[in-house]
KOLMARKE-139164 format. One record per residue (C-alpha): residue number from 1; x, y, z; residue in three letters. Coordinates in nm, 2 decimals. Layout:
% residues N
vexlum k->NUM X->X Y->Y Z->Z r->ALA
...
END
This chain:
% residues 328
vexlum k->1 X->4.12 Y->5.77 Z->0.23 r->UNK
vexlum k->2 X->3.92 Y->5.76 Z->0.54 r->UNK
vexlum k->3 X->3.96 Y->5.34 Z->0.55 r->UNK
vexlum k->4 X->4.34 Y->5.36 Z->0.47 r->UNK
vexlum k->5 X->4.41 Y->5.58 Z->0.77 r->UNK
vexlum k->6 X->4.25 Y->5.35 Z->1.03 r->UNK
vexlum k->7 X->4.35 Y->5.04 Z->0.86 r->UNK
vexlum k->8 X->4.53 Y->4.81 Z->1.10 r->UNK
vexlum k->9 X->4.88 Y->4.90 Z->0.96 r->UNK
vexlum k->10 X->4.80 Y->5.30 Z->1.00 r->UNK
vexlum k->11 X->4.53 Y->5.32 Z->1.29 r->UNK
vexlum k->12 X->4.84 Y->5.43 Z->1.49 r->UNK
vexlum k->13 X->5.01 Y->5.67 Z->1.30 r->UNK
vexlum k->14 X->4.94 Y->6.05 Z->1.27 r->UNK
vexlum k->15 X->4.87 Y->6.17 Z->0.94 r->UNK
vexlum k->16 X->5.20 Y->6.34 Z->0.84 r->UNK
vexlum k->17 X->5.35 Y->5.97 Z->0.89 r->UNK
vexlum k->18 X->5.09 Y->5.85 Z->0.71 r->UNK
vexlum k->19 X->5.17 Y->6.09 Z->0.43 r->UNK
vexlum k->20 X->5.55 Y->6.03 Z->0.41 r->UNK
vexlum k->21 X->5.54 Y->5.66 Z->0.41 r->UNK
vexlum k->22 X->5.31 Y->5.68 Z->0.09 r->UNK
vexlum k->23 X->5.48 Y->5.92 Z->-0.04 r->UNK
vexlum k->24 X->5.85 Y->5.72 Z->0.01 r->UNK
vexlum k->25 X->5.63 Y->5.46 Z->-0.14 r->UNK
vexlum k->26 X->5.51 Y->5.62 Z->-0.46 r->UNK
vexlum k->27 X->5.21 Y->5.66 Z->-0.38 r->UNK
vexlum k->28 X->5.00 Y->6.05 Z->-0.32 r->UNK
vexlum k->29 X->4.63 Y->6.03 Z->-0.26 r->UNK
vexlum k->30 X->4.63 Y->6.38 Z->-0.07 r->UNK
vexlum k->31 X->4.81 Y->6.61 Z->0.11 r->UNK
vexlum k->32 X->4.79 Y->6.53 Z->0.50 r->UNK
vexlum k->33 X->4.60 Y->6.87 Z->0.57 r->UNK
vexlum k->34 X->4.37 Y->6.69 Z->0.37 r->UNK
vexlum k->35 X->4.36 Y->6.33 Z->0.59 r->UNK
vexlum k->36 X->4.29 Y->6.58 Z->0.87 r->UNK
vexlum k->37 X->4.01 Y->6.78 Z->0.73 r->UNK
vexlum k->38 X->3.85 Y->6.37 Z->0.66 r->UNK
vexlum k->39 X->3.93 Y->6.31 Z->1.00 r->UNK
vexlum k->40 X->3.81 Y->6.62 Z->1.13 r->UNK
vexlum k->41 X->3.44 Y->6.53 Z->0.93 r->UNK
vexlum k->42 X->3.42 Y->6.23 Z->1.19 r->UNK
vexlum k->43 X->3.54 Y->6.37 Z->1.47 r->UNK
vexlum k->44 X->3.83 Y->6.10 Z->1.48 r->UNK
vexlum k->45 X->4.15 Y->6.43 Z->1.50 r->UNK
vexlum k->46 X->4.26 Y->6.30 Z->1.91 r->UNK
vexlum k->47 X->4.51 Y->6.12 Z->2.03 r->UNK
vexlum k->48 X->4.48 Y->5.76 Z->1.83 r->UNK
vexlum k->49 X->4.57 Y->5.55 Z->2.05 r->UNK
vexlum k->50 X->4.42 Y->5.44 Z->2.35 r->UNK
vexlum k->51 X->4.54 Y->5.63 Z->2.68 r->UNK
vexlum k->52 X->4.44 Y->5.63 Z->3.01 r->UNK
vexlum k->53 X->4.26 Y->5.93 Z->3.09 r->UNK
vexlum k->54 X->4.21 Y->6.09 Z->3.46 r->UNK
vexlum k->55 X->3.96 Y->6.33 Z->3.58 r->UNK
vexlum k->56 X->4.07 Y->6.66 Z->3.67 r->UNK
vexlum k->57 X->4.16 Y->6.72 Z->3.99 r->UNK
vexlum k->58 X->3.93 Y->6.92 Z->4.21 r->UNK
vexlum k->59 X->4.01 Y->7.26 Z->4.29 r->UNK
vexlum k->60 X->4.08 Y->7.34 Z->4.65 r->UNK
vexlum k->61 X->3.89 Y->7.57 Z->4.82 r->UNK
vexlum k->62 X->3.94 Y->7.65 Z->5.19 r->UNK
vexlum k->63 X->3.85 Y->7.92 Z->5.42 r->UNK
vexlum k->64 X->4.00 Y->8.04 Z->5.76 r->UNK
vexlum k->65 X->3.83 Y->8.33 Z->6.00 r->UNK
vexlum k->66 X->4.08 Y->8.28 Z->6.31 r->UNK
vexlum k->67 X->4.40 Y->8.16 Z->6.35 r->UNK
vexlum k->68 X->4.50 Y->7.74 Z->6.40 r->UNK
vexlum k->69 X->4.23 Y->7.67 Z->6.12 r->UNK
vexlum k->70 X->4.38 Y->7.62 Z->5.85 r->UNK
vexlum k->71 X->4.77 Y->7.59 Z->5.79 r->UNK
vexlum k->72 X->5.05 Y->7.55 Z->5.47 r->UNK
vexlum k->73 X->5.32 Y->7.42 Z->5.49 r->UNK
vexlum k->74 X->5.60 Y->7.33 Z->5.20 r->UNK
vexlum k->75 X->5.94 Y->7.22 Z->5.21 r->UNK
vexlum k->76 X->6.28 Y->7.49 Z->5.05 r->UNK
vexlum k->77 X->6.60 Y->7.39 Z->4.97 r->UNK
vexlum k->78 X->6.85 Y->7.62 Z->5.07 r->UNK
vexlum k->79 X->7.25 Y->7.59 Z->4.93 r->UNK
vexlum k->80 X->7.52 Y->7.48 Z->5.14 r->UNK
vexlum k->81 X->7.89 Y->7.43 Z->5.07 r->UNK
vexlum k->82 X->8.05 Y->7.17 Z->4.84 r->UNK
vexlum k->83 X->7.67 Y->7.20 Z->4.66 r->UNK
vexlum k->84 X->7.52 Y->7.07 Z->4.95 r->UNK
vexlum k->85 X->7.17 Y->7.15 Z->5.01 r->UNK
vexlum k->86 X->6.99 Y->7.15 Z->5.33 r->UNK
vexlum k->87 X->6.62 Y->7.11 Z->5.33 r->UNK
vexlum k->88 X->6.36 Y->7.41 Z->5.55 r->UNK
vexlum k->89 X->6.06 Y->7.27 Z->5.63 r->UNK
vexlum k->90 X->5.78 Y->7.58 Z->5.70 r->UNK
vexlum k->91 X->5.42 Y->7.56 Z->5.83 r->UNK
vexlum k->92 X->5.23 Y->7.89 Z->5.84 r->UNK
vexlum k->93 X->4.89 Y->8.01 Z->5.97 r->UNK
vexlum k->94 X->4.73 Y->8.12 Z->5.64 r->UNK
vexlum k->95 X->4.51 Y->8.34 Z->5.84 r->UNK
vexlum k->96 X->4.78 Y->8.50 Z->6.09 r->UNK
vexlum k->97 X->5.12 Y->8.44 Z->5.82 r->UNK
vexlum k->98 X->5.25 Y->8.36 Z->6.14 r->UNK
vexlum k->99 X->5.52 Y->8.03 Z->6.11 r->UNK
vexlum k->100 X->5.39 Y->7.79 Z->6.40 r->UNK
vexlum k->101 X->5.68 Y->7.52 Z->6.34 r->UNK
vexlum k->102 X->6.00 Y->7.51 Z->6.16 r->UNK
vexlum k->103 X->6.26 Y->7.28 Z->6.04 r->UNK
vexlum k->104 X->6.59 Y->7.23 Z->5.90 r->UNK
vexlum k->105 X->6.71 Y->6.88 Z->5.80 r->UNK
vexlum k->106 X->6.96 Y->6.71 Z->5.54 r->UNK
vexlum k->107 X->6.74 Y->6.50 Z->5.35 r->UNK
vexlum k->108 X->6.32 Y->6.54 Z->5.27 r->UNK
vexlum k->109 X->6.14 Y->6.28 Z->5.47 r->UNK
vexlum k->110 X->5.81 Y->6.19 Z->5.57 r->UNK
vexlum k->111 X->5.95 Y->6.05 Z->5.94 r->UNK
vexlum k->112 X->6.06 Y->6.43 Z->6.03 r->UNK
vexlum k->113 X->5.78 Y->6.59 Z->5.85 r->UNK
vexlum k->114 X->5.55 Y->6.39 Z->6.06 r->UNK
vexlum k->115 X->5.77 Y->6.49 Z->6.39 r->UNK
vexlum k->116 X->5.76 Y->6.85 Z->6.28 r->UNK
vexlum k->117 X->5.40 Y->6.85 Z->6.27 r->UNK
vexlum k->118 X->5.32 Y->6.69 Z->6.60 r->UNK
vexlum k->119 X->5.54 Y->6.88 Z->6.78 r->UNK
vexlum k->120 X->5.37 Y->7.20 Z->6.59 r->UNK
vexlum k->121 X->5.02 Y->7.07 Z->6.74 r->UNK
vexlum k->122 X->5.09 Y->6.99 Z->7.04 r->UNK
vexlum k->123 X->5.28 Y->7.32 Z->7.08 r->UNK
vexlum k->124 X->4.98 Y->7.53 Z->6.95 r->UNK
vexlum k->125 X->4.70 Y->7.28 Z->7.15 r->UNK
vexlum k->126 X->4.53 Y->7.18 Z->6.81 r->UNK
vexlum k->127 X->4.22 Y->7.01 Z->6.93 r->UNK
vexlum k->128 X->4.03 Y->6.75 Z->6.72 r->UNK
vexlum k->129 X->3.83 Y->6.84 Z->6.41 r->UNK
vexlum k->130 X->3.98 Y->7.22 Z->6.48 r->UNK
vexlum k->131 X->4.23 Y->7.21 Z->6.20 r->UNK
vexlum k->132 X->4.30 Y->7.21 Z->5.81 r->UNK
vexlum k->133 X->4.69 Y->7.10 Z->5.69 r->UNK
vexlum k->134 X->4.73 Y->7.21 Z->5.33 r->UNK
vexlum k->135 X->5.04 Y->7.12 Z->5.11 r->UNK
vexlum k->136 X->5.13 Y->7.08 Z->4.75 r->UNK
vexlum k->137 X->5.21 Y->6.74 Z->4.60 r->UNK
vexlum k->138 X->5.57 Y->6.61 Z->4.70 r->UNK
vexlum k->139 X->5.69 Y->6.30 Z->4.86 r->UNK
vexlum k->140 X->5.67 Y->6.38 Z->5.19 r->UNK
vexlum k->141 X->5.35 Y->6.52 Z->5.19 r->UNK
vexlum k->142 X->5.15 Y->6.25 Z->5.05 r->UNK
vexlum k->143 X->5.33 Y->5.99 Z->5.25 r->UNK
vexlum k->144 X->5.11 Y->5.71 Z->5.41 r->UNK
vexlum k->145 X->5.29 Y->5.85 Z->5.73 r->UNK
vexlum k->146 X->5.18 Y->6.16 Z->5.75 r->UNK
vexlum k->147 X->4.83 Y->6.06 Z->5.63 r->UNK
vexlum k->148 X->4.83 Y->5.82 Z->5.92 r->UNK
vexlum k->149 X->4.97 Y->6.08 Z->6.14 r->UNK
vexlum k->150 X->4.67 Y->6.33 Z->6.06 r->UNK
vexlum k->151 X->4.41 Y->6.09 Z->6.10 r->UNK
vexlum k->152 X->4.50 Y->6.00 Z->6.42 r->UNK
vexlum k->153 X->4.52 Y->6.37 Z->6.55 r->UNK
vexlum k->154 X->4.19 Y->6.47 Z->6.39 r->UNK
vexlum k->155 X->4.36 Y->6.66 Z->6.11 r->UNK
vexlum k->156 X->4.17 Y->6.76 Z->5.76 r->UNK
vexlum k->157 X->4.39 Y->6.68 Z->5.50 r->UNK
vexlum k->158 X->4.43 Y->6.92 Z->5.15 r->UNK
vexlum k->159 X->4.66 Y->6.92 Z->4.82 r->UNK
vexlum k->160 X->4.72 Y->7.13 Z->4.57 r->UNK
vexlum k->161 X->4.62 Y->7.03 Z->4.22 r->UNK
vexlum k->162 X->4.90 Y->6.91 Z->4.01 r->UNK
vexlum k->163 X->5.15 Y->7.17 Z->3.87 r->UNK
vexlum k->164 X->4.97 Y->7.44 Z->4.01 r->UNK
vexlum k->165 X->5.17 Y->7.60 Z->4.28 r->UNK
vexlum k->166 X->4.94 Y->7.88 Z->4.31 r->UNK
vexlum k->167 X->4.76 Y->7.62 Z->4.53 r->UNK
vexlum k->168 X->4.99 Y->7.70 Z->4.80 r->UNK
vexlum k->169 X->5.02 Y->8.06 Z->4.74 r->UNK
vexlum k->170 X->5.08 Y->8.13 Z->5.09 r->UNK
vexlum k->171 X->5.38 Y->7.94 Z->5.16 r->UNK
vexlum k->172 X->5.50 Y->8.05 Z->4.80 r->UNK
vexlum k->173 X->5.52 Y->8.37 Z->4.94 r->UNK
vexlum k->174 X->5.65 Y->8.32 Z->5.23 r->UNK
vexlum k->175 X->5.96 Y->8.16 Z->5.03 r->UNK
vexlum k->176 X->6.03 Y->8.45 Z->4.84 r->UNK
vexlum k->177 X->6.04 Y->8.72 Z->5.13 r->UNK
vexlum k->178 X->6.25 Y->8.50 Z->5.23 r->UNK
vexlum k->179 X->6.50 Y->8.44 Z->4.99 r->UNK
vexlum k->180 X->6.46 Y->8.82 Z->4.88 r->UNK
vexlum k->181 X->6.60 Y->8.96 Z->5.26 r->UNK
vexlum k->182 X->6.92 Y->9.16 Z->5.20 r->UNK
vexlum k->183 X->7.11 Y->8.92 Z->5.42 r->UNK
vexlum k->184 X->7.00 Y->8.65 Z->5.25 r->UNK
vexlum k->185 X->7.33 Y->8.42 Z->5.16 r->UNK
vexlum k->186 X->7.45 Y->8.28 Z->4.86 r->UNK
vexlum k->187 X->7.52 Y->7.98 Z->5.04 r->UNK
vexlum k->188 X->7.55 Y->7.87 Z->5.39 r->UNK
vexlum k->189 X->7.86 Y->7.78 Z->5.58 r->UNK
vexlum k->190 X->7.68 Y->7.47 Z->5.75 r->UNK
vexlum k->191 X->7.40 Y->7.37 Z->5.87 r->UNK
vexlum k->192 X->7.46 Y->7.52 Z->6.19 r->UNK
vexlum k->193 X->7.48 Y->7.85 Z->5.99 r->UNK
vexlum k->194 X->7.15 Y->7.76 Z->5.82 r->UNK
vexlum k->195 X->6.97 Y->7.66 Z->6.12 r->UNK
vexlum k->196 X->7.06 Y->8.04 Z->6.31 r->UNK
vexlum k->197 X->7.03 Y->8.26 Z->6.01 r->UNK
vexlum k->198 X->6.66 Y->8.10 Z->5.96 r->UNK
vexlum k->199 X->6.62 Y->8.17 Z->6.37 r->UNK
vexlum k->200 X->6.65 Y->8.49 Z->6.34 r->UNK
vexlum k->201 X->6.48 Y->8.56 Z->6.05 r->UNK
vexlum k->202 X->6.14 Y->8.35 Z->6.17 r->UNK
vexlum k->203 X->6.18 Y->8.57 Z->6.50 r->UNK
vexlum k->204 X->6.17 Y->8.89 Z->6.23 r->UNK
vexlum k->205 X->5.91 Y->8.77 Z->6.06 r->UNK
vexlum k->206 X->5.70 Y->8.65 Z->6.32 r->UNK
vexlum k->207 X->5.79 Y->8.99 Z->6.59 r->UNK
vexlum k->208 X->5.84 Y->9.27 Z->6.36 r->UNK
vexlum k->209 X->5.78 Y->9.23 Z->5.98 r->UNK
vexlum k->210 X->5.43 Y->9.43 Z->5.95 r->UNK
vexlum k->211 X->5.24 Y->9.25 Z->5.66 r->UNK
vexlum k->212 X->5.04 Y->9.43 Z->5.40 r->UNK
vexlum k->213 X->4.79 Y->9.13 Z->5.40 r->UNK
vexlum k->214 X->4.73 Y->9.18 Z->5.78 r->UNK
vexlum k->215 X->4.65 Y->9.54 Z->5.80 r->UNK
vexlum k->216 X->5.08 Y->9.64 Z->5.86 r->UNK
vexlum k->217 X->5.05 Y->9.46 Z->6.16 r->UNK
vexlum k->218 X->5.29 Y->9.20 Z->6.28 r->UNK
vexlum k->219 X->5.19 Y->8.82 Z->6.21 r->UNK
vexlum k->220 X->5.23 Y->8.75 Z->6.61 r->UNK
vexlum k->221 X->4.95 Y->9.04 Z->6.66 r->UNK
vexlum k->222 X->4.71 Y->8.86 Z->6.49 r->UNK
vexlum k->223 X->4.80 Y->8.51 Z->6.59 r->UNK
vexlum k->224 X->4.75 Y->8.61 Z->6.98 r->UNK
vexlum k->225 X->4.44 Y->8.79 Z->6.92 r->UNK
vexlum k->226 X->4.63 Y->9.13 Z->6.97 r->UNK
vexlum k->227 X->4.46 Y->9.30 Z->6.62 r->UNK
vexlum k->228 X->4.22 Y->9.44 Z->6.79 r->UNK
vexlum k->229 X->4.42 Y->9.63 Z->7.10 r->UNK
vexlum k->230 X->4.69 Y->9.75 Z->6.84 r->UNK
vexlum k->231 X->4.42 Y->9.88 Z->6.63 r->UNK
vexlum k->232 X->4.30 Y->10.10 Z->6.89 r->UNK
vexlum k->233 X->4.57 Y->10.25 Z->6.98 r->UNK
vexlum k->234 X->4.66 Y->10.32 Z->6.61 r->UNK
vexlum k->235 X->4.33 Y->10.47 Z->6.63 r->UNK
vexlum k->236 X->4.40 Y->10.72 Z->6.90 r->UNK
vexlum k->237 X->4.75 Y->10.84 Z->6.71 r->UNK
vexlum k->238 X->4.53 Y->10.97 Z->6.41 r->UNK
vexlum k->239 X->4.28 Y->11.10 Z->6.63 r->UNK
vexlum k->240 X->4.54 Y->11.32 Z->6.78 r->UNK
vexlum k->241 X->4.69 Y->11.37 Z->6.47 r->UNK
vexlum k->242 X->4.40 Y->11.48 Z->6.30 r->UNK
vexlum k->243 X->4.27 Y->11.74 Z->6.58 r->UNK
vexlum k->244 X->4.61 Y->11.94 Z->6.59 r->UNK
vexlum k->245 X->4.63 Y->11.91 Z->6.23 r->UNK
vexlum k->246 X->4.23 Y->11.90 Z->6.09 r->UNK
vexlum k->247 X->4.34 Y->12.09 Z->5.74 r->UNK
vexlum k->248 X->4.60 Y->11.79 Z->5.64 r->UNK
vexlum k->249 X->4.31 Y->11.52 Z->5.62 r->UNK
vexlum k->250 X->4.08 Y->11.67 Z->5.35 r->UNK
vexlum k->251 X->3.89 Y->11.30 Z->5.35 r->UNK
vexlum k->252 X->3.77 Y->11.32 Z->5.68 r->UNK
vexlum k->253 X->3.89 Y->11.12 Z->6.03 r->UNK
vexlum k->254 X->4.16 Y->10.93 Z->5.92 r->UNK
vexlum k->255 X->4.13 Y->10.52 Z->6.02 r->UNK
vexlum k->256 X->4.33 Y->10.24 Z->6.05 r->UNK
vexlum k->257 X->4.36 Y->9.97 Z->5.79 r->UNK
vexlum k->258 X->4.07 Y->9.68 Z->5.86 r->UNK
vexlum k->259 X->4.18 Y->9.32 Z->5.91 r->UNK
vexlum k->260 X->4.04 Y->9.09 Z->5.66 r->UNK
vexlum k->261 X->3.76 Y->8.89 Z->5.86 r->UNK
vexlum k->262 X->3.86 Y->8.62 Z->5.64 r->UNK
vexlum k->263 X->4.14 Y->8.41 Z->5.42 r->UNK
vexlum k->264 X->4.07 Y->8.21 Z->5.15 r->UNK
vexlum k->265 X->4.26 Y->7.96 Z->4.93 r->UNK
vexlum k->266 X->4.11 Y->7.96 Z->4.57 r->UNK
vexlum k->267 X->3.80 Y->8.19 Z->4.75 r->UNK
vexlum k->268 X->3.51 Y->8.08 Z->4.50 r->UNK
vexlum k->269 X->3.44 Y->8.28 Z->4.20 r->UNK
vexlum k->270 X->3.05 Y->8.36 Z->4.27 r->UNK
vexlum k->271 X->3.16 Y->8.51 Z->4.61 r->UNK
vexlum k->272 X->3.44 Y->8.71 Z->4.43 r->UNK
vexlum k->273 X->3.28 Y->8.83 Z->4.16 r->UNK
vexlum k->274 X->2.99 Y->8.98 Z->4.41 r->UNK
vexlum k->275 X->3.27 Y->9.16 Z->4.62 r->UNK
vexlum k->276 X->3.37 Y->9.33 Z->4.27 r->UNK
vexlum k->277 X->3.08 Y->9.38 Z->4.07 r->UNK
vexlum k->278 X->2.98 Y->9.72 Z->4.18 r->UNK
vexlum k->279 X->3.36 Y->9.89 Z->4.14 r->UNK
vexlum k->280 X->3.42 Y->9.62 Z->3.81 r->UNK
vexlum k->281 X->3.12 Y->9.66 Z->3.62 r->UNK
vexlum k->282 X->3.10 Y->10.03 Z->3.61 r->UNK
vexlum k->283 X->3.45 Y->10.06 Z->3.45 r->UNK
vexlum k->284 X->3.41 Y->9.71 Z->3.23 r->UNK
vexlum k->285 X->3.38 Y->9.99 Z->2.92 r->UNK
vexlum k->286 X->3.61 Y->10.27 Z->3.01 r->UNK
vexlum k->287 X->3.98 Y->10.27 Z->2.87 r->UNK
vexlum k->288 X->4.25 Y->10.21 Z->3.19 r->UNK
vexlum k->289 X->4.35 Y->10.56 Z->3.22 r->UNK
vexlum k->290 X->4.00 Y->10.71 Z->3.22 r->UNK
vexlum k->291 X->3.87 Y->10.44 Z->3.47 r->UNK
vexlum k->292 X->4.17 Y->10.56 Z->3.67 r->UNK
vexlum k->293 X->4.06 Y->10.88 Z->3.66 r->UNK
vexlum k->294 X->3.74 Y->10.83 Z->3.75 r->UNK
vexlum k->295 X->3.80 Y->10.64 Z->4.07 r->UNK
vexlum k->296 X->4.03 Y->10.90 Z->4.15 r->UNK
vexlum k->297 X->3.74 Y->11.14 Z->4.16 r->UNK
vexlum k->298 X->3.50 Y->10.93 Z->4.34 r->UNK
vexlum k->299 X->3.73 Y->10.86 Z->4.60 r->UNK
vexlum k->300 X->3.93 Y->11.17 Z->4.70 r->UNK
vexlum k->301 X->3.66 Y->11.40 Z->4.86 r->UNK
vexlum k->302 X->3.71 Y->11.79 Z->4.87 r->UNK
vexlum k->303 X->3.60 Y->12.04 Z->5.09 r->UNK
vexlum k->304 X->3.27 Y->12.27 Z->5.04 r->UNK
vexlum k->305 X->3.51 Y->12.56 Z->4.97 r->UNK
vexlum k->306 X->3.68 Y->12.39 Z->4.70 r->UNK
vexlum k->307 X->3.37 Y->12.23 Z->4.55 r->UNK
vexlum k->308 X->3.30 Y->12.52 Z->4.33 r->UNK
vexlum k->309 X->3.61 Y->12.57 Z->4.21 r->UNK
vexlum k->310 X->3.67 Y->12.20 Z->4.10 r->UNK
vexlum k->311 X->3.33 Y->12.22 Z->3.91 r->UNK
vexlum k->312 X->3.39 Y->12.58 Z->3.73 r->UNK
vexlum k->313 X->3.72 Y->12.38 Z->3.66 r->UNK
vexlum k->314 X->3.52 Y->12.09 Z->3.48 r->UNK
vexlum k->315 X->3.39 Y->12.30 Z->3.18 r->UNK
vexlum k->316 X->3.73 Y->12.43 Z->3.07 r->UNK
vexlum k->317 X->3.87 Y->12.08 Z->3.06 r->UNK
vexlum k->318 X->3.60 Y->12.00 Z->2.85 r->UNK
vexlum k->319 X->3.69 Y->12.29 Z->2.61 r->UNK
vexlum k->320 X->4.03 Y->12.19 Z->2.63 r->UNK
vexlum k->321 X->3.97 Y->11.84 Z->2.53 r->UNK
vexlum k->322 X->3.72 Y->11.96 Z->2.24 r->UNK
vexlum k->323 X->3.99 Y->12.17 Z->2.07 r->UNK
vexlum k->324 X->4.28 Y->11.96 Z->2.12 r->UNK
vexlum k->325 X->4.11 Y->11.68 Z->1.96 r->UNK
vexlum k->326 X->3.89 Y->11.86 Z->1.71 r->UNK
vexlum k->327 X->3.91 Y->11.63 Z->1.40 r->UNK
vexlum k->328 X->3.72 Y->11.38 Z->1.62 r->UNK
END
């Protein structure tokens, strides 16, 4: 059976052809679970015919500690009349989220895509060997001319893997808030329209829109080297707030959230996995409602005068649990 299904006139057909052909023909040797499980003794079940096969494409990993080290950019269509489309072409800080340069055309080309980003770099004063462009895989951004354009400025160049947008999770993102603002149209009037509705939303953004990834503060904060004035003075409202008011903060002096001192792009999983070993191995074994509880109880802390009565609480539970679950 073995001979007959790599015999010149069947080397190239999968067993359930093979299996209907004899069949058609008369002829029943076995069932083609059968021609697999012969296959399968000499490791011959894979594609039978010879392809071409590629490596796998390395993983991206990139790091940024200050802003103008690394930047994403990615190109949006947006909807115009008539089913028109006009094209937004983005590049964003990954470290600040703040949009350096911004773009809206009629077509997708590498010419403007290569204008965009020169003008972006020479606006921001991008030195040589200072900067990291990443982009996902399209047209534009694997064009000789923008390659060309990077090398000359001193540029590192980066892609995401293919059809893996998580790659370029940060301009993702930055799509969806903003095709999920209220005032977002269904389509645009023109591309006059276009280009003023995205002006004032990049001023937004970029001004006003406090970011959950920064700490709530503003992506120009960051970008201008402004995190640590604003965090200050942040500091000084809680101070005040918690000396008129000491009973309302029973953890303590409140603080301000902490910038991340670093942004990564696929951050490596030996680093990660040391960040969360000691708060992800000691609830590997717990169900997700106990672990929950748990870290409720290691994290809120209680004053000395309610200690005891949270721990002469702690017994009755436990009798509570005993009898409402007695057959276990």
């Amino acid at each position: 059976m073995r001979a007959k299904l790599n015999s010149e006139r069947f080397c190239d057909c999968a067993p359930r052809e093979v299996y209907g052909t004899l069949l058609d023909e008369g002829v029943y040797h076995c069932h083609w679970r059968t021609m697999y499980r012969i296959l399968e003794e000499h490791d011959e079940v894979r594609e039978r015919r010879d392809q071409c096969r590629r490596p796998a494409a390395p993983r991206p990993t990139l790091e940024a500690t200050g802003p103008n080290q690394l930047w994403s950019w990615d190109i949006a269509r947006l909807k115009g009349p008539n089913g028109t489309q006009y094209y937004l072409y983005v590049i964003i800080d990954v470290f600040s989220r703040y949009v350096v340069g911004w773009m809206i055309a009629q077509r997708e080309s590498a010419e403007l895509a290569e204008q965009l980003i020169s003008e972006t770099c020479a606006k921001q004063g991008i030195e040589l060997d200072q900067l990291t462009l990443h982009a996902d895989r399209g047209s534009a951004m694997r064009s000789k001319t923008v390659a060309q354009l990077l090398i000359d400025l001193g540029i590192a160049k980066s892609h995401s893997r293919p059809y893996t947008p998580a790659d370029n999770a940060f301009s993702e993102a930055h799509f969806k808030t903003l095709k999920y603002r209220l005032d977002y149209p269904d389509e645009f009037e023109g591309e006059c329209h276009a280009r003023q509705w995205a002006r004032d939303f990049f001023g937004w953004y970029n001004q006003e829109h406090h970011h959950t990834g920064l700490a709530l503060m503003t992506p120009a904060m960051v970008h201008y080297g402004q995190a640590e004035t604003v965090r200050e003075k942040r500091q000084e409202v809680l101070d005040a707030a918690h000396a008129a008011h000491p009973e309302r903060f029973v953890g303590g002096r409140p603080t301000p959230p902490q910038l991340p001192e670093e942004v990564w792009i696929n951050q490596p999983k030996k680093a990660h996995e040391e960040a969360s070993h000691s708060v992800g191995s000691a609830t590997s074994d717990v169900e997700p409602e106990a672990s929950t509880r748990s870290t409720n109880l290691v994290l809120v802390s209680l004053d000395e005068s309610e200690q005891p009565a949270r721990m002469k609480e702690a017994p009755d539970q436990a009798e509570r649990m005993s009898i409402s679950h007695s057959k276990l």
